[in-house]
N, C-alpha and C positions, 0 to 999 in steps of 0.2 A: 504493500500500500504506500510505502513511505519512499519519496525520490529524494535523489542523494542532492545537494546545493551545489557542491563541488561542481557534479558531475552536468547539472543544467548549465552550469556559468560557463564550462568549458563548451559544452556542444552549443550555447550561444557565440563566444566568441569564433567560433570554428564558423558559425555562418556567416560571420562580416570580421572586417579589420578596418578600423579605425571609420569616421563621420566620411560619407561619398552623399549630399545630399540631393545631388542631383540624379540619383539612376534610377532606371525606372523601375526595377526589382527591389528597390532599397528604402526602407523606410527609417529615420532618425528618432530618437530617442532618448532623455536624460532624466534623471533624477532619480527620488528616492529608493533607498533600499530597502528598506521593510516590502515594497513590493517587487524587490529583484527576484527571489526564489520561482515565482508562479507567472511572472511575464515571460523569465526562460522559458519555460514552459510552454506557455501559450503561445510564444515566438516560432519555438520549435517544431511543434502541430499543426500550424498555420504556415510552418515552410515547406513542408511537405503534402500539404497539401497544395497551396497555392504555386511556390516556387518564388512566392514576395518572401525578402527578408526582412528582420525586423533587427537593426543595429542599437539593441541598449544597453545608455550606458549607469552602471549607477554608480551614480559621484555622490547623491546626498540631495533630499528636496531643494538647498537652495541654490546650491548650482543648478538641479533644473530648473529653478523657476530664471534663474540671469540665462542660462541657453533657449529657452522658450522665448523671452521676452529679447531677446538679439538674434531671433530669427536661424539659429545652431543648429537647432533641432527642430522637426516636424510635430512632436508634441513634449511638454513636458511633464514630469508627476509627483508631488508632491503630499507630504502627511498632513502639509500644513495648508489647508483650505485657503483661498483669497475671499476678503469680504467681499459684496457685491459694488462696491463703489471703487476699488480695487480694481477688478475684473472692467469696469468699465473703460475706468482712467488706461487701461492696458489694451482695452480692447482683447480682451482674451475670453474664453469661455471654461469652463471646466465644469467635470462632471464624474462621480464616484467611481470605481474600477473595480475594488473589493475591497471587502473588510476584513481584519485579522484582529490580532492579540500584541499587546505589548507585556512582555513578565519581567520580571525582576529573576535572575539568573547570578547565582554564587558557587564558592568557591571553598568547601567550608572541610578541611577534614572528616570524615564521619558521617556528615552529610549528604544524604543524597536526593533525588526527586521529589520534591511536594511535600517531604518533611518538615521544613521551616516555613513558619507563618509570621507572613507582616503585615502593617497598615501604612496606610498616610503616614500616619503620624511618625511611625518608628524611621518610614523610609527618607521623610523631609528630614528626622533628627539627623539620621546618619550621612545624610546629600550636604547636610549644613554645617559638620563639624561636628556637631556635639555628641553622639555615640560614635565611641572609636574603637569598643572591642568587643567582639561576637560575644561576648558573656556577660555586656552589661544587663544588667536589672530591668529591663526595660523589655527588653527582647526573650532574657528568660521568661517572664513572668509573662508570655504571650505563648511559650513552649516551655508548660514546665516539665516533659516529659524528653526531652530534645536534652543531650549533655553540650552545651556550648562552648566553645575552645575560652580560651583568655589570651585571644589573638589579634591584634590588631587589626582594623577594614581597611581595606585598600578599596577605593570608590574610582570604578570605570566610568565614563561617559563621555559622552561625543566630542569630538576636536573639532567636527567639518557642522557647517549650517544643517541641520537637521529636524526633519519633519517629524521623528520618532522623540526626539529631545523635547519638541514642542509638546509633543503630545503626553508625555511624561510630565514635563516641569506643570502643564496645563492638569491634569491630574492632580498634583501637588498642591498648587495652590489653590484649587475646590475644594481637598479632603483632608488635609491635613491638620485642621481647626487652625490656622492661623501660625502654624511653627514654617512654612515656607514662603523667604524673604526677597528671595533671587529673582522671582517674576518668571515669567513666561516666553515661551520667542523658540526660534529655532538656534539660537545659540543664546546662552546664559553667562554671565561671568559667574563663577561657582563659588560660593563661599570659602574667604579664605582660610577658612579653620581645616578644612578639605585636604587628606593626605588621598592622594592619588593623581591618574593619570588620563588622557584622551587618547580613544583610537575610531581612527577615519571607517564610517560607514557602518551599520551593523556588522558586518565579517571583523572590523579593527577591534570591537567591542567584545565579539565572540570569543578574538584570540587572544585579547589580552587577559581574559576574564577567566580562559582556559592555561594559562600558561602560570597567573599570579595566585599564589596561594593566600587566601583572607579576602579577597575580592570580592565586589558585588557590583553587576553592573544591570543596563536593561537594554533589551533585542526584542526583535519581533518573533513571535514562538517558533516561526519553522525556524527560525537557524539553533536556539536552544534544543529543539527537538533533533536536527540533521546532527550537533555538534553532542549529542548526550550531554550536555550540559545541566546541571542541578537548579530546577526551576522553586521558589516560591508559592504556595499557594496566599492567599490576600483577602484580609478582610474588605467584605464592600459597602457600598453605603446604605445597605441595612442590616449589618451586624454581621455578614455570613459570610462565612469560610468559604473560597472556592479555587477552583473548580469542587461540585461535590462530587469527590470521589471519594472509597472506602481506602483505609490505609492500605491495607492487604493488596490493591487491586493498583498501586502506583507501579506496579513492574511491569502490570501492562497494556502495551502501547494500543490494542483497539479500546480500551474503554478509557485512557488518559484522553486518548484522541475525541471521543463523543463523548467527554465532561466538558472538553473545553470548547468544544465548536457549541455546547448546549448554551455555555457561559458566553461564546459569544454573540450565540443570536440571541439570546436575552436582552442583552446589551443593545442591538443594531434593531429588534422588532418595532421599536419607536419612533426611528428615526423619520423625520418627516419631509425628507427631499423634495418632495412636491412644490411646497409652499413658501420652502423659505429661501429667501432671494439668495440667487447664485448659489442654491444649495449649499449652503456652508453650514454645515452638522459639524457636531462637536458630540464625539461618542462617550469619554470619560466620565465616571464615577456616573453614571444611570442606576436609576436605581431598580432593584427586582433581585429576588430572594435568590436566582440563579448569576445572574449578572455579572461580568468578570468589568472590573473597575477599570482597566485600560485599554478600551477597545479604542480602534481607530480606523477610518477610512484611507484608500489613498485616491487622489484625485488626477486624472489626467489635465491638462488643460494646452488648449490650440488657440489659435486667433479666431477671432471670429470672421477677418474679412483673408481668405486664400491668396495669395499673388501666384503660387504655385497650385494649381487647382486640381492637378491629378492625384500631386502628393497628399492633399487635403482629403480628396477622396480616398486614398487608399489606406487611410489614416481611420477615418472614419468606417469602412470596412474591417480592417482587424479589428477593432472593438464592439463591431457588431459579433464579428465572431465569435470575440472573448465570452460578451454576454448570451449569445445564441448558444455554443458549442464548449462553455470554458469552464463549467460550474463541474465537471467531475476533476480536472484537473486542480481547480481552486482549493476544494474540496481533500482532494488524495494530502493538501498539504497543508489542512485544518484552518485556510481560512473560509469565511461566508464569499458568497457570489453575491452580488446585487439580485437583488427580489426582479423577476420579471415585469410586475406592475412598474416599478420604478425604472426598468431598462428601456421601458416601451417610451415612457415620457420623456426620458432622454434624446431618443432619437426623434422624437416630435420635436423637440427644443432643435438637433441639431438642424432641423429642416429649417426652423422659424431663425435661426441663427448665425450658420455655418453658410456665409456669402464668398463667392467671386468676387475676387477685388475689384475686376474691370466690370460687372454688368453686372453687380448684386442678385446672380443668381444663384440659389439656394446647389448647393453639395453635395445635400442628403436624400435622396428618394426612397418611400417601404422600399427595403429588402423583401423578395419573395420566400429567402432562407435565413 
């Protein structure tokens, strides 16, 4: 069931070598990484069958959002949503792709999968300086069954502008009752009390996180899950442990896998993309007794007026397919696929939006498939 990260990123890079924006088999691509694992993916199935490649690259949402907006790339994608006055000022559009999980991911001798439990609160203390060793009082008395080192934390997190940072630190400052001071954004300057370090992109995260003993960092769960990495379970904003799994059952991976995808459509079931301008949802700390607290979208986003009108369509094509044909692939790797209802109004927007530079004709016509 489970595809290897590794192995996607290499058979991506095997279909293209470096930005060719102009060829006709070629489509560009940049940003974030949280949605790197499953657009290999969906790259990969879509070149075989079409014979279109799909070149992306993941640098981090906010490189793609400067390569979107300097015309680099054909689209770009991002964890961190643009407001809709934003989106105008840019003339750009965007619109969800899928949803996944953000976890908190350590390092901890003894420890291993879904045995340590945190909240907001423990995780802003420790982001902020003021818990600095896995056995403080704080963190026992949360797991008093858990033997906790008297180890010092070494805190990973992101170095590059990032949509996954965003959506953490965004987290943070909702749930943590008021102990997270740093603010929100795709980069933070991090509390100085903070011993630790930065690595570029989920993947920099993963191996630092893998490599440093005491560590705690956060990833998007396919790469905790591809990397075996020791995942956190997290209280959510109505008191409850999750993903809910039984202990006994954390070794394995079919029922970790459908805790967490439960936890995350719990999360995303309310989301109300329809209505709310430029679709800008914000998935974190939702509340529901299943609800996994850092859920996140990732968002494509294109111009809205084409000067290259083919690329525009062929752009708007692979994500028809993504949504028509991409939900078992999404899925094999625990994130949500966008609901149907919601894919359909998408591509009615792209009709009513997605113009020809030269004769403001529309892009998008129903797909018959």
């Amino acid at each position: 069931m489970f595809l290897n990260v590794t192995r996607l990123i290499a058979v991506s890079l095997a279909l293209t070598s470096g930005f060719v924006a102009n060829a006709s088999n070629l489509i560009t691509g940049a940003g974030s990484t949280f949605i790197a694992p499953v657009l290999y993916k969906w790259s990969s199935d879509y070149n075989k069958e079409t014979k279109i490649k799909i070149n992306y690259q993941s640098t981090g949402s906010g490189a793609g959002l400067k390569q979107i907006e300097g015309n680099i790339v054909a689209f770009g994608a991002s964890d961190m949503p643009l407001k809709n006055e934003e989106l105008n000022s840019k003339s750009l559009f965007q619109f969800p792709a899928v949803i996944g999980g953000i976890v908190v991911v350590t390092n901890i001798e003894g420890i291993s999968k879904g045995q340590l439990v945190l909240d907001a609160k423990l995780i802003a203390e420790i982001y902020s300086g003021q818990i600095k060793k896995w056995d403080d009082k704080q963190i026992q008395d949360l797991n008093p069954d858990l033997k906790l080192p008297n180890k010092s934390i070494t805190v990973v997190y992101r170095s590059d502008a990032s949509g996954t940072t965003f959506n953490f630190t965004h987290y943070l400052e909702k749930a943590s009752l008021g102990v997270w001071k740093a603010g929100t954004g795709t980069a933070v300057s991090w509390p100085s009390g903070v011993t630790g370090f930065g690595g570029k992109g989920n993947e920099g995260v993963t191996s630092m996180v893998k490599r440093a003993p005491g560590s705690i960092g956060y990833v998007e769960y396919a790469y905790a899950l591809q990397n075996k990495l020791a995942w956190a379970r997290l209280k959510n904003a109505d008191g409850k442990v999750v993903p809910k799994i039984e202990l006994n059952d954390l070794d394995d991976p079919e029922k970790v896998s459908e805790a967490f995808k439960k936890s995350f459509q719990a999360a995303a079931i309310n989301a109300d993309w329809e209505s709310t301008p430029g679709m800008y949802v914000l998935l974190a700390n939702q509340k529901g007794e299943f609800t996994w607290p850092i859920t996140a979208s990732t968002f494509i986003l294109i111009h809205k007026n084409q000067e290259n009108v083919e690329t525009g369509k062929d752009v708007l094509k692979f994500f028809h397919y993504v949504f028509k044909h991409g939900a078992k692939s999404a899925e094999s790797l625990d994130y949500i696929p966008i609901p149907e209802k919601t894919y359909k109004f998408i591509e009615k927007k792209w009709s009513e939006e997605i113009k020809a530079s030269k004769d403001k004709s529309p892009l998008w016509v129903k797909q018959g498939t």
